[in-house]
C-alpha positions as CSV (number, residue, x, y, z in Angstrom):
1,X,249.8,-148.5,60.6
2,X,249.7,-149.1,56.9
3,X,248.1,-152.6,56.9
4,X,245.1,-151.6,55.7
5,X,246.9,-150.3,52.5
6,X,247.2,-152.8,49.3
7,X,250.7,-153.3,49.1
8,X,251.9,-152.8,52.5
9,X,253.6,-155.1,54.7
10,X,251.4,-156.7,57.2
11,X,252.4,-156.4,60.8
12,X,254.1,-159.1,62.5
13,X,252.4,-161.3,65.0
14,X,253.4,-160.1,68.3
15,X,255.0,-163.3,70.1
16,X,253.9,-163.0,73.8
17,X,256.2,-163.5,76.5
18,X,257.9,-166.8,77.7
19,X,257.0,-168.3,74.3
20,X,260.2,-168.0,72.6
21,X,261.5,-169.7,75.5
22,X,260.1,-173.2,75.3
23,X,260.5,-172.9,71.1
24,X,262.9,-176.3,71.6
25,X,260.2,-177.8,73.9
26,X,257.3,-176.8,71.2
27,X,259.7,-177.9,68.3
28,X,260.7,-181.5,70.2
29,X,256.9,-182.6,71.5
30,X,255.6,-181.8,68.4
31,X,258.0,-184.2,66.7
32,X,257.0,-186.7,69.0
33,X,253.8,-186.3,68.5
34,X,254.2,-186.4,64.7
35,X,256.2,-189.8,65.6
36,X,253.6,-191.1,67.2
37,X,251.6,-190.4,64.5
38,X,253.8,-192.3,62.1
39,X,253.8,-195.2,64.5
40,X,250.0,-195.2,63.8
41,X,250.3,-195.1,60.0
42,X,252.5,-197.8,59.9
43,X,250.2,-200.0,62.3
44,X,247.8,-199.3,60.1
45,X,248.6,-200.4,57.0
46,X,250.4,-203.2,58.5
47,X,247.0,-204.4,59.6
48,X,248.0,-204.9,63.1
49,X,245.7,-201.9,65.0
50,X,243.2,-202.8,67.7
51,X,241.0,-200.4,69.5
52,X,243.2,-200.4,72.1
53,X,246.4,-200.2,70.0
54,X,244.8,-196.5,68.8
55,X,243.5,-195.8,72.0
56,X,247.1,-195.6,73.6
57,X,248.3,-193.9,70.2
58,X,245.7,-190.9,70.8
59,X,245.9,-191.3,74.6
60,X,250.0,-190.4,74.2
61,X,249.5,-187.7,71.6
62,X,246.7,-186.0,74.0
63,X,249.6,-186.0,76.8
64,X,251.9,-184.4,74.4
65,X,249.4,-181.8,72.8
66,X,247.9,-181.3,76.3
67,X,251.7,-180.4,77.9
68,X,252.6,-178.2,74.9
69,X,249.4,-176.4,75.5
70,X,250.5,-175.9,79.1
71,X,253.8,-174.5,78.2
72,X,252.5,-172.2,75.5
73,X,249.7,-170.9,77.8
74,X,250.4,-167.3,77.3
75,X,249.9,-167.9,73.5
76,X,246.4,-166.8,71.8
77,X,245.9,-171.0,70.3
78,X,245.7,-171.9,74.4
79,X,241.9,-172.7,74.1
80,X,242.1,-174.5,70.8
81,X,244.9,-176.4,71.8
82,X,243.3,-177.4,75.0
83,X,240.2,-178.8,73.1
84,X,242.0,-180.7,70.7
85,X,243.7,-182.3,73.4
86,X,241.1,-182.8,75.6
87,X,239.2,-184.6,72.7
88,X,242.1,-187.0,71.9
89,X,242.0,-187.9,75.6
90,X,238.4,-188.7,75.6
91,X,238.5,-190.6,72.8
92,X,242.0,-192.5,73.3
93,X,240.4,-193.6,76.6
94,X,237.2,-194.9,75.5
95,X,239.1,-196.7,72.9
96,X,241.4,-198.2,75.7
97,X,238.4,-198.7,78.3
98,X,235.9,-200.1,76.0
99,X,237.7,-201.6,72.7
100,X,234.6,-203.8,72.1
101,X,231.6,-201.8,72.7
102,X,234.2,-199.1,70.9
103,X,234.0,-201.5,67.5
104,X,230.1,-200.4,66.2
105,X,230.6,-197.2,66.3
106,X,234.1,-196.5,66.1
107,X,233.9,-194.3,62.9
108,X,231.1,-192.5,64.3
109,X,233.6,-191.8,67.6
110,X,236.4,-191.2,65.6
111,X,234.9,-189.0,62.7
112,X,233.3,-187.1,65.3
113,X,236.5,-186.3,67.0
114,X,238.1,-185.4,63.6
115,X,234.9,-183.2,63.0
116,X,234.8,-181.2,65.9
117,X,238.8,-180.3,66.1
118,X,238.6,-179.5,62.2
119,X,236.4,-176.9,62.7
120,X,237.3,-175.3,65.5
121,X,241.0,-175.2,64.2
122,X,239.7,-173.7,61.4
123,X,237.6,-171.2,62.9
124,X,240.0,-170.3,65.7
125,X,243.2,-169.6,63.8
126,X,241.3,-167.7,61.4
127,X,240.1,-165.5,64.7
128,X,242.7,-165.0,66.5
129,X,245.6,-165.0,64.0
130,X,248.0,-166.6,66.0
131,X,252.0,-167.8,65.0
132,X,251.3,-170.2,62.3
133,X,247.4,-169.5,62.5
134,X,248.0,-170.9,58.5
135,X,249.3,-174.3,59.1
136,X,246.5,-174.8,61.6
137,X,244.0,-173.9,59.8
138,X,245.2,-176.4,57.1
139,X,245.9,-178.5,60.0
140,X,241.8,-178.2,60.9
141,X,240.8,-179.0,56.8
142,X,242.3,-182.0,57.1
143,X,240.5,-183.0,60.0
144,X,237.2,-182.2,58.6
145,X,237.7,-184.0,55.5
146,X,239.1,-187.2,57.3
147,X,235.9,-187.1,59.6
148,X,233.8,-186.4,56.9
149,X,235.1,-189.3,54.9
150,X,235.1,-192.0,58.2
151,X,231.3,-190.1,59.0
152,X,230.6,-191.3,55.5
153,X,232.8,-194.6,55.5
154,X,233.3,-193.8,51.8
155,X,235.4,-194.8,50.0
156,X,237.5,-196.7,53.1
157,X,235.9,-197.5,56.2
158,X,236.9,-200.4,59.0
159,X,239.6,-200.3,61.5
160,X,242.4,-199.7,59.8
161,X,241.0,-196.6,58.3
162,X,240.6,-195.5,61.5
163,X,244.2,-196.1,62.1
164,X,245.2,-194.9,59.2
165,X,243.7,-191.1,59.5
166,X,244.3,-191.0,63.8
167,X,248.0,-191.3,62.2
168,X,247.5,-188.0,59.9
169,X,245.7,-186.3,62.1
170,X,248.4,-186.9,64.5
171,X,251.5,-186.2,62.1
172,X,249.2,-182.7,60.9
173,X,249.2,-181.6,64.8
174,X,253.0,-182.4,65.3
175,X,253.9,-180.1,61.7
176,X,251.6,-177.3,63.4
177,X,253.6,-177.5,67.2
178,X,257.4,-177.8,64.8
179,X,256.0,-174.9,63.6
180,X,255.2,-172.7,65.8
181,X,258.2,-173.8,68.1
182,X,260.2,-172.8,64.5
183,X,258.2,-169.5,64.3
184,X,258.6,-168.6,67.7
185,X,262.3,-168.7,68.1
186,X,265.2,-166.7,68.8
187,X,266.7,-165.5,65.7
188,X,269.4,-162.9,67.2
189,X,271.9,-163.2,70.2
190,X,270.7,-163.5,73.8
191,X,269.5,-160.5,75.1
192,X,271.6,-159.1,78.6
C-alpha cells in the first residue's frame, strides 16, 4: 500500500463485523453517559454531592461503559473499555459502600482512578489504532491531568472537586462512545 509514502492517503480503519450494527446503541449510551456526566457537574457546583451522590453517578456510567463494551466486543478498544469500566465500578461502589471511611482519602481514590484510565487510554488507542483511537486518546489526557490535579489537590481540592472532574471524565467518555457509534455507521443503503 502506499501509506508509508509522504503524501499518501492513510488506509482506513477496517470496522470489524457487527459493529456498525449497534452504531445507534454506541451513539445513544454514550449520550447517556455524557448525561450523566452533566448531572454530576451540575451537582457539583451546586454544592449538593455526597460520596454517595458520586458513587451512584460513577456506579451508572460503569453500567453504561461496561454494556457498550459488551456490544462492541469485536472492536480492538474491548480491553480498554473493559478497564475503564471496571474501574468506575470499583470506585462508584466503594463510594456508595463506604461514603465515610471514603471522605480521607477520596482524592487519593478518585485521582487514582483518573490516573490509571488516562494512561491506559492513552497508551492503548495509540496501539491499536482503533475508530476514533484520537478522541480517546484525548479522552485519556484529560484524565491524567484531572488525576494529577486531585493527586495534587492544587489548585481545587474537596468534594466538590471531586464531583466536578467525575462529571468531565464522564461527559469525555460519552463524546468518545457518540463517536465511535458516529464513525462506525452506515453511510450507504442497506446491503441485500
Amino acid at each position: 500500500m502506499n501509506a508509508g509514502r509522504p503524501g499518501t492517503a492513510r488506509p482506513e480503519v477496517g470496522i470489524p463485523d457487527g459493529l456498525r450494527e449497534v452504531w445507534a446503541l454506541l451513539c445513544g449510551t454514550g449520550s447517556a453517559l455524557g448525561g450523566i456526566g452533566l448531572v454530576a457537574f451540575g451537582v457539583a457546583l451546586a454544592g449538593l454531592g455526597t460520596e454517595s451522590v458520586f458513587g451512584v453517578l460513577l456506579f451508572l456510567g460503569a453500567v453504561l461503559q461496561l454494556t457498550n463494551t459488551f456490544w462492541a466486543y469485536r472492536w480492538k478498544g474491548f480491553g480498554l473499555h473493559l478497564v475503564v469500566g471496571v474501574l468506575y465500578l470499583v470506585v462508584g461502589v466503594y463510594l456508595i459502600e463506604r461514603p465515610g471511611a471514603a471522605r480521607d482519602g477520596l482524592n487519593v481514590l478518585v485521582a487514582s482512578c483518573f490516573l490509571v484510565s488516562g494512561v491506559l487510554r492513552m497508551a492503548l488507542s495509540v496501539v491499536e489504532r482503533f475508530e476514533s483511537w484520537a478522541w480517546t486518546f484525548e479522552a485519556g489526557i484529560a484524565s491524567l491531568v484531572m488525576g494529577l490535579v486531585l493527586l495534587c489537590q492544587w489548585p481545587i481540592g474537596g468534594l466538590w472537586a471531586v464531583g466536578l472532574f467525575v462529571g468531565v471524565e464522564l461527559i469525555s467518555s460519552g463524546v468518545a462512545w457518540v463517536l465511535l457509534g458516529a464513525t462506525v455507521r452506515p453511510t450507504g443503503p442497506p446491503e441485500p
